[in-house]
ZAMI-521600 format. One record per residue (C-alpha): x, y, z; residue in one letter. Coordinates in steps of 0.25 Angstrom, whole numbers, plus 5000, padded with zeros to 4 digits. Layout:
XYZa
...
***
This chain:
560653385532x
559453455529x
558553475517x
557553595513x
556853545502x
555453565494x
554453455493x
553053475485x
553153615485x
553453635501x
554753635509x
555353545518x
556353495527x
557053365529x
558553305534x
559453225522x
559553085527x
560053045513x
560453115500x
560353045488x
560553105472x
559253185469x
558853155481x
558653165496x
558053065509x
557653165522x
556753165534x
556053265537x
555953305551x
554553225552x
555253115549x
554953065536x
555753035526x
555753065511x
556453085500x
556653205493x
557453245480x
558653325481x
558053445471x
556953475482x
557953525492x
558053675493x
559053675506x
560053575513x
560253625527x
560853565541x
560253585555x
558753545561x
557553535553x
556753555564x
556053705562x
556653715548x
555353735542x
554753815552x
555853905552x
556053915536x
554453925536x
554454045547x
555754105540x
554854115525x
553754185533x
554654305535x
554954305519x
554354415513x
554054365498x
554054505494x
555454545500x
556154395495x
555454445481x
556154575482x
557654505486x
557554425472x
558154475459x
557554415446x
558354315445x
558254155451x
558654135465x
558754015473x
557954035489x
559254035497x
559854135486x
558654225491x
558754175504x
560254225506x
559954355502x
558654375509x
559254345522x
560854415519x
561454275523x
561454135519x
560254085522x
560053985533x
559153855528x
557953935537x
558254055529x
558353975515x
557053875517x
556454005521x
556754075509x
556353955499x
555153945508x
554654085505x
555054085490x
554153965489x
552954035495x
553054145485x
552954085472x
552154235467x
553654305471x
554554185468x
554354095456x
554953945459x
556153945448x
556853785452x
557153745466x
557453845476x
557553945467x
556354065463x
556354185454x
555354315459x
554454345452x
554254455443x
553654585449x
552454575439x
552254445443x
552354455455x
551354575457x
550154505448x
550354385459x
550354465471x
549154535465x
548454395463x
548754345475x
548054455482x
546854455472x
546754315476x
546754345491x
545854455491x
544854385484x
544954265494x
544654375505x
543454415496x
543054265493x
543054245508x
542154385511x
541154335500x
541154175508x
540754265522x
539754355515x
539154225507x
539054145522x
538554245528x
537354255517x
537854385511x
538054415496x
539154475492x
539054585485x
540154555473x
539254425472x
538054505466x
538654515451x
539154375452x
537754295456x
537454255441x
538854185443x
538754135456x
537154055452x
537554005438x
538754005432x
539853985445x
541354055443x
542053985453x
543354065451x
542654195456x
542554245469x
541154235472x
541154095468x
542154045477x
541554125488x
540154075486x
540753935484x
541453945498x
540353995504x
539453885500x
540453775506x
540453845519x
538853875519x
538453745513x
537453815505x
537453815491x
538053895481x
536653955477x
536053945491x
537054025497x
537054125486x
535354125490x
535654155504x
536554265500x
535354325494x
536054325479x
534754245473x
533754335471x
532654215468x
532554075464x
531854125455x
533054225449x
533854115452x
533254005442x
533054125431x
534554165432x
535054045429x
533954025416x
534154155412x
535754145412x
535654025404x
534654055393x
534554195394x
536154245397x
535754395391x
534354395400x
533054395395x
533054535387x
532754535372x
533854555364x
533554685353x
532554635341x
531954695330x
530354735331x
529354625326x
528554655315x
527254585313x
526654555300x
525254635299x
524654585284x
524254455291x
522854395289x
522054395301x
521254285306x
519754265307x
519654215322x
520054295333x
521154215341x
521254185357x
522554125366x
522454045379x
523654055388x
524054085401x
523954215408x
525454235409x
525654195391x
526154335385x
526754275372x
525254215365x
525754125353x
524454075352x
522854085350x
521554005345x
520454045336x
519153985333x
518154005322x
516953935318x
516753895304x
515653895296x
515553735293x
515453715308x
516953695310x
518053775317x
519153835315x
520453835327x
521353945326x
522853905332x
523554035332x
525154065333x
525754195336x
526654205323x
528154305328x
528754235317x
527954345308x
528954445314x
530054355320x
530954325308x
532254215308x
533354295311x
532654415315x
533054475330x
531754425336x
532054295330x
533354295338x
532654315351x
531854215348x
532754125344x
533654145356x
532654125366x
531754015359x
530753995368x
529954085379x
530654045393x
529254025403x
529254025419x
528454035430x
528154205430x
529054225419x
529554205404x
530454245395x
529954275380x
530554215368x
530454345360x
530154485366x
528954545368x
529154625354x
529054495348x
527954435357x
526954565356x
526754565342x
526354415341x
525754355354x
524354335352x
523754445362x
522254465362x
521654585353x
522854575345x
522954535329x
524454445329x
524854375318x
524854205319x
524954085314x
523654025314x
523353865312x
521853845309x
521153715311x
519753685307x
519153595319x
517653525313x
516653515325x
517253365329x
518653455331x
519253395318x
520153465311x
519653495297x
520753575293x
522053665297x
522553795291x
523853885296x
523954035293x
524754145296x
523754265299x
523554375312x
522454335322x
521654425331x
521854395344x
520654395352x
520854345368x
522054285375x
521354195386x
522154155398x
522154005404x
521854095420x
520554155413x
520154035404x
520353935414x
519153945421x
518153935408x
518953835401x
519553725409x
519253595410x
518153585417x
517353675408x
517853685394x
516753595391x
515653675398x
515453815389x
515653935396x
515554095395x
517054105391x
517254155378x
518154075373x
517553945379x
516953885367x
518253915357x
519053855368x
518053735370x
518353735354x
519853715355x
519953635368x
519153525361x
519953535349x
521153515357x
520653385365x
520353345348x
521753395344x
522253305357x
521653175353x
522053205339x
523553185344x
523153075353x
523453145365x
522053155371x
521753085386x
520653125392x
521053035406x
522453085405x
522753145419x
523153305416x
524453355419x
524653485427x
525453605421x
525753725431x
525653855430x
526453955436x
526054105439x
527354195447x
526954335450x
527654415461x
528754285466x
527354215466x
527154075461x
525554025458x
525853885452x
524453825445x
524053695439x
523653665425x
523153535420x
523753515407x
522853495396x
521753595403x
520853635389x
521553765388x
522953695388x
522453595381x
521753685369x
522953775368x
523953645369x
523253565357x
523053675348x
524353715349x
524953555347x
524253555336x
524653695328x
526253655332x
525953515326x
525153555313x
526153685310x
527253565313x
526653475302x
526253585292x
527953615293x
528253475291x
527253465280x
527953575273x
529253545275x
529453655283x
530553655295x
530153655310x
530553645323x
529653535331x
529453475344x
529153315343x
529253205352x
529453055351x
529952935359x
529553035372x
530653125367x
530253275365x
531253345354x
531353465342x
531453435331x
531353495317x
530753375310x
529253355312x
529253235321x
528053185331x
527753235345x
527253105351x
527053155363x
526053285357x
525353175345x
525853255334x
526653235320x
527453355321x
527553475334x
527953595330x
527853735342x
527353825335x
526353895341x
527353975353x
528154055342x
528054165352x
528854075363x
529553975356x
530653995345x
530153845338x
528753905337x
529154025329x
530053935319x
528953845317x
528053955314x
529054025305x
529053915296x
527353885298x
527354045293x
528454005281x
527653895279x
526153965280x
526754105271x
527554005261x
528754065264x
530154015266x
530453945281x
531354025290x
532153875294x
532153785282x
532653645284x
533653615290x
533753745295x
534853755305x
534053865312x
532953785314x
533653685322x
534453755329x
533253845335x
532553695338x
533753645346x
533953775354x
532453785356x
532453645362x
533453685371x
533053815376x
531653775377x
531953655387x
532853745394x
531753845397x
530753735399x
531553695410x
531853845414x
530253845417x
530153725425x
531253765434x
530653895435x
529353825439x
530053725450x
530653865456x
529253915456x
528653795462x
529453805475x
529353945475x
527753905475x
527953815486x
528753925495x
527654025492x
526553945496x
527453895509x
527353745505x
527753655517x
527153515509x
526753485497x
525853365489x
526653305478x
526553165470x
527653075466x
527953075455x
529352975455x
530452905465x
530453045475x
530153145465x
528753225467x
527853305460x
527253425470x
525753455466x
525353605463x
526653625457x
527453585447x
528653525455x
529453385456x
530453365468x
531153265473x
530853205488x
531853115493x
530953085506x
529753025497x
529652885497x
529352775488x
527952825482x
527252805470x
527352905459x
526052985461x
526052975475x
525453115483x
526553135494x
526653275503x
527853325505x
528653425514x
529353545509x
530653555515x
531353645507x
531153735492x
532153805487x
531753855474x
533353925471x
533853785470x
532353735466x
532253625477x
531053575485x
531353485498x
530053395501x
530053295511x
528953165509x
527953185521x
526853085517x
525953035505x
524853075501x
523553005498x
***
């Protein structure tokens, strides 16, 4: 005797040597032996085993799901119940094994209701898995078309609304995904590189922006509706014209300088601020923006503002224009000693705003010593040495110190012009002091007066915020608190809101304790160093752009650790695994392999070192 029996969700056959209760030893044809319990077999039959399957299996092939759906009633029925009146006979065990075979394969017609025996599906059912079934098999033809079109290089079409998805955020369950995903494995590219040779990235550059912008700036980059900014007119208005220094691309001017002679031989330095929280009220719209944004996002040939131009305009301190500011005063004696300090809130004439490209060659440090026909050389001469005073003042002052080099980057028309800039250059440094100096005394007069800020300090080598008046080590200073960027940075324009509370006599707009104050400080922190990092790798995309322009086949570059290198001319570190042992500050010249600025990489192989 013979069994037809199910085992782990297939169907075999075997002969009976031995029966057993619950359960059964056979031999399969093979050869094997097993044992099998006496619930799994469907059918006991006599005669060969030989071409059972084979037969049963070719048999099932000639079922027609649809037609076997048709013959069933609503009720249960057992396979050979079906099979009987399928064929008009009783069914031969071919016929039955045939039947149960087919049943099985159909589980969207037949639902499994015990063993051997099914129940057809409801016509509903039936109808939404037949429909599903075919989605899925239409959209496995489209998946396979998008996998030719995407090795053959070509876009898709339907991938165009989709590539915000396919860069940055991944749905694996959609179509596009699991086509691109095939097509990497069978390119070998990645899933980024390939979407490249498809032609679906515009840019490296649009490619690095996306990806900032989706993340800080979901919405875009448009101003959300905001009331118009009024600007207080009944200021009093200062003695000395004013004058700003900044770069040639700076279109939000928060600050400027003044200088005056006084009668008893000693001068007077005018520190002026741009004041928007004249018109920029907590709570307002405006104040919104502001505190949504935080901070002005900079990159090379590009920003993106902290408040809209409406709010800018009326404030930034642009030459042959009267704006209101918040002024700190300090009268220097002739040995640059500071006799004595005085804030005010007034409006100040602006009368020049002098670019670092045009000053540069009266005033840099070669000359700035040497008087000459500039008109502004001697106020500046004025200022740069009361910087160096205010510099040794904090005990930062070192005249052998080797100078650091900051770079400047200039993008016109795809166009990178990278230059360098020693920091601590006598404009940088006259600007930097003088402003160290307002954010740390406006920090102390807060402290002083009990008044909350937000400050930045440092000690133990850890930079942090803080809301507490604690030291910068690293700057020299009891307290450091921004203040004088309220046009780009939220921080500034609290501090200054509470410096005009404290200046008018009024009430502060963030008390202490004030939950609003520390939560702008915390997001600020965050934002900030986020956008910090924004720039830098805008700057790395720009480098290797740099290096394409100018067709660079080797660079010079020191090391600076292990087989990490510092290329000169441009800010940019990379790795070299070919470099060998050398001392940190080593000249070496490398070869450039490869730059690929979408996935921001540079390949250098050591060729030798330099003397």
């Amino acid at each position: 005797m013979n069994v037809f029996y199910e085992e782990e969700g297939s169907f075999k056959v075997a002969s009976v040597m031995s029966e057993n209760p619950g359960s059964l030893q056979v031999e399969a044809i093979s050869g094997k032996r097993s044992k099998i319990k006496s619930a799994n077999v469907l059918l006991k039959f006599e005669g060969s085993l030989a071409g059972f399957m084979d037969q049963a299996q070719a048999a099932a092939e000639t079922l027609e799901a649809d037609f076997l759906w048709e013959c069933c009633g609503e009720p249960e029925f057992g396979f050979e119940e079906l099979a009987k009146e399928y064929y008009g006979h009783a069914p031969s065990p071919v016929e039955a094994a045939a039947t149960a075979i087919s049943l099985h394969a159909a589980p969207m017609y037949f639902y499994r209701k015990g063993k051997g025996r099914y129940k057809a599906a409801p016509e509903e059912n039936l109808k939404a898995a037949l429909a599903a079934q075919e989605r899925k098999r239409l959209q496995a033809e489209k998946v396979a078309e998008y996998v030719e079109q995407l090795k053959a290089h070509t876009l898709p079409p339907e991938f165009g609304s989709k590539l915000d998805m396919l860069f940055y955020e991944p749905d694996k369950n959609t179509l596009e995904w699991k086509a691109l995903d095939e097509a990497v494995t069978a390119t070998g590219l990645s899933h980024l590189k390939l979407l490249e040779a498809c032609g679906a990235v515009p840019s490296a550059h649009d490619y690095h922006f996306g990806a900032f912008l989706r993340e800080y700036f979901p919405a875009g980059v448009l101003f959300d509706a905001h009331e118009a900014i009024a600007v207080p007119e009944n200021l009093d208005q200062a003695e000395a014209a004013a004058f700003s220094i900044d770069d040639a691309t700076t279109t939000e001017i928060d600050d400027a300088f003044s200088v005056q002679v006084l009668e008893n031989g000693n001068h007077r330095i005018g520190i002026h601020i741009a004041a928007p929280a004249l018109g920029i009220a907590p709570g307002s719209e405006m104040d919104a923006i502001a505190m949504k944004r935080l901070s002005t996002v900079y990159m090379p040939g590009n920003k993106i503002t902290m408040l809209p131009e409406a709010a800018i305009e009326p404030f930034s301190l642009h030459a042959g224009e009267w704006r209101p500011a918040l002024s700190l005063y300090l009268e220097v004696d002739p040995e640059l000693a500071i006799v004595s300090s005085a804030s005010r809130l007034e409006a100040v004439r602006i009368a020049d705003n002098l670019r670092h490209d045009e000053l540069e060659p009266h005033f840099n440090e070669e000359n700035w010593q040497t008087p000459n026909e500039h008109p502004y050389w001697e106020r500046l001469n004025l200022l740069h040495r009361l910087a160096e005073s205010l510099e040794k003042a904090r005990g930062k002052y070192d005249p052998n110190r080797a100078p650091q080099v900051d770079y400047n980057f200039y993008v016109e028309n795809g166009l990178v012009r990278i230059t360098e800039r020693k920091r601590g250059a006598p404009m940088d440094k006259l600007v930097a002091e003088l402003m160290i100096h307002a954010n740390a005394h406006w920090g102390g007069m807060l402290a002083e007066h009990e008044i909350p800020g937000i400050y930045r300090a440092q000690q133990g080598g850890k930079v942090y915020m803080t809301v507490n008046a604690e030291p910068h080590q690293g700057l020299g200073v009891a307290q450091y608190a921004w203040s004088t960027s309220p046009l780009r940075r939220a921080v500034d324009l609290i501090n200054q809101r509470q410096m005009l509370a404290l200046l008018q006599g009024s009430e502060p707009a963030y008390s202490k304790n004030s939950d609003a104050l520390t939560t702008a400080m915390r997001e600020f922190d965050l934002v900030y160093n986020a956008y910090n990092e924004f720039q830098t790798r805008m700057e790395r995309h720009w480098c290797l752009q740099y290096l394409i322009q100018q067709n660079v086949q080797e660079v010079v570059a020191t090391v600076w650790r292990e087989n990490l290198v510092r290329l000169e001319g441009i800010p940019y570190i990379t790795k070299v695994p070919s470099l060998p042992e050398l001392a940190p500050g080593t000249r070496v010249l490398l070869e450039v392999k490869r730059i690929d600025p979408l996935l921001m990489e540079l390949d250098c192989r050591y060729k030798a070192t330099m003397e």
